[in-house]
Steps between C-alpha positions, in 0.01 A plus 500: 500500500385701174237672676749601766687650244203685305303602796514858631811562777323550829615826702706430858261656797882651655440725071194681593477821610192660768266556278552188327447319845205683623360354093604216576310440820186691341479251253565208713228584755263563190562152378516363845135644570344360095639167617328486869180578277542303251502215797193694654309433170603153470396371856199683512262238392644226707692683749326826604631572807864425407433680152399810784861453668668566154310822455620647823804386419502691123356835698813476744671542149369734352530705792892471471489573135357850600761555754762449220344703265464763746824453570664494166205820410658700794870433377492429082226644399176317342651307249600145574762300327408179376710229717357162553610213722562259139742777397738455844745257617415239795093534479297188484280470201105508558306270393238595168112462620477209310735319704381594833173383389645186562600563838290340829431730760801365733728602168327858499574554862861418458572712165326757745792495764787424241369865324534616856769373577661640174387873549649525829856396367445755224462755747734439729749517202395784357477696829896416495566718142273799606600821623177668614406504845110546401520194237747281716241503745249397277664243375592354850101526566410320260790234529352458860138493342534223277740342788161531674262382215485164632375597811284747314380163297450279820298839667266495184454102489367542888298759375377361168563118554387373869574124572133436318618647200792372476345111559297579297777647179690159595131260457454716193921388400443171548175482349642628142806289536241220496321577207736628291751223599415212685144427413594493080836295612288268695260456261793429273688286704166235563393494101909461459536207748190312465428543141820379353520199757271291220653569168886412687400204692307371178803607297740290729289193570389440139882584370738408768713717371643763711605790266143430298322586807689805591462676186151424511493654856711826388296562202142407728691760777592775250217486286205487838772808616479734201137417473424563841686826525337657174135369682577690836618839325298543206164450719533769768631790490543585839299818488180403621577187714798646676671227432845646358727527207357252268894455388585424830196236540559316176881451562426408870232224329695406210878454665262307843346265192808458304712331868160326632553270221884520446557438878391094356623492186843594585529203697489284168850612362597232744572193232358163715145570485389393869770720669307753258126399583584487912650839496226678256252325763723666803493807354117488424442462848726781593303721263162445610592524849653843379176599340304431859729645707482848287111459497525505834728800561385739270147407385401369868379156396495259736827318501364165510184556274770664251690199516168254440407688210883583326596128574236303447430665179880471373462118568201460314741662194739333618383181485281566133835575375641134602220357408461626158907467417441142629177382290 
């Protein structure tokens, strides 16, 4: 509300005059063609050929920045007002660099067609408030250009991104969602399951009591989860190994940790301790089975030998913890 009522008043498109326009449109297809590079330069390493698509795509730009300031040269003279998309009415804000860094490459390619899909609206409205034959055709040109640009974009991915490539960008996808994701929450969710299974089951069998044993289990859970999660980002960067956003890896670990050993220690708010103890087992069983089964789908284990060694380990914890909270 207050910054509504601070911020500078944004100009109606129907306000500007020719020149204004044709400024306007420079400036658009100026920051149009930084941001197509800006993707270029950020796909490069993993993504070459797609990274190659976005440089075509910031040349196709540039060229209709000339053709405005040609345009606007031949009409207004060289000097250009300043007008800039964040000063008008109805444009969609871009996103800083720093947070399309965070985008995936799916996420790219669709900011891609909403700009698009944006600069073809602004032309076909301004076209409507200009009087000029020369730069009313213009305008409709290059509202039927960017109209066009996703054509233009599926032209340059046959050229740049054949069905190798592009298997290969999507093995390359799903190999960083792995390691930057699933392989620290894994890793998480097995120390979080099986590691906490002794300290609760010893906690309930040598207390009986049910709320004894589930504070031991959320203080076992959050403490194994904060621990885990500083482990996981504080010992790999990412840089060299490839592996990611060490942020992103420790919270994957940490939060994975933190429910493997909340998913059975939960079960003890129930007051009558067996009812408790049955239901922590259930969901022990559920959890392990979990851990196999994503073993299997993402690190290619084996679903069976997966489910030897998650299972037969978390009963030998398993049954240490009953045994110990029993002696």
């Amino acid at each position: 509300m207050f910054r509504s009522l601070f911020s500078v008043p944004k100009r109606r498109l129907d306000s500007l005059s020719e020149q204004e326009i044709l400024a306007l449109a420079i400036s658009s297809e100026e920051d149009d063609a930084r941001i197509y590079l800006a993707y270029a330069d950020r796909l490069k390493a993993q993504y070459p050929d797609s990274a190659k698509v976005f440089e075509d795509m910031a040349e196709v730009e540039h060229t209709h920045r000339n053709m405005l300031i040609d345009m606007h040269t031949r009409r207004f003279g060289d000097r250009i007002p300043l007008v800039r998309r964040e000063y008008i009415h109805g444009f969609m804000a871009r996103k800083p660099d720093w947070l399309q860094a965070q985008l995936t490459i799916d996420q790219v390619r669709d900011e891609a067609e909403s700009m698009e899909r944006s600069a073809y609206n602004f032309y076909l409205a301004a076209q409507k408030q200009v009087s000029d034959a020369g730069t009313r055709k213009l305008l409709g040109d290059l509202a039927m250009a960017e109209q066009g640009h996703e054509d233009i974009a599926h032209m340059l991915g046959e050229k740049h991104r054949p069905e190798d490539v592009q298997a290969h960008e999507k093995e390359t996808t799903k190999r960083q969602f792995v390691l930057t994701y699933v392989q620290p929450g894994l890793a998480g969710l097995m120390d979080g399951s099986v590691s906490t299974l002794a300290p609760i089951f010893a906690a309930a069998f040598a207390t009986g009591d049910t709320w004894q044993t589930f504070l031991v289990g959320l203080s076992a859970s959050v403490g194994a989860g904060i621990s885990m999660g500083f482990t996981e980002a504080s010992h790999d960067d990412g840089k060299i190994s490839g592996r990611g956003s060490p942020i992103k890896r420790g919270l994957a670990c940490g939060i994975m940790t933190a429910l493997g050993g909340l998913g059975h220690a939960l079960p003890y708010l129930i007051p009558h301790f067996w009812t408790a103890t049955i239901t922590a087992g259930i969901v022990v069983f559920i959890e392990l089975w979990a851990i196999a089964f994503i073993q299997n789908k993402y690190m290619e284990t084996p679903f069976w030998r997966a489910a030897m060694q998650v299972v037969v380990g978390g009963a030998l914890v398993l049954a240490a913890g009953i045994l110990i909270g029993s002696g």
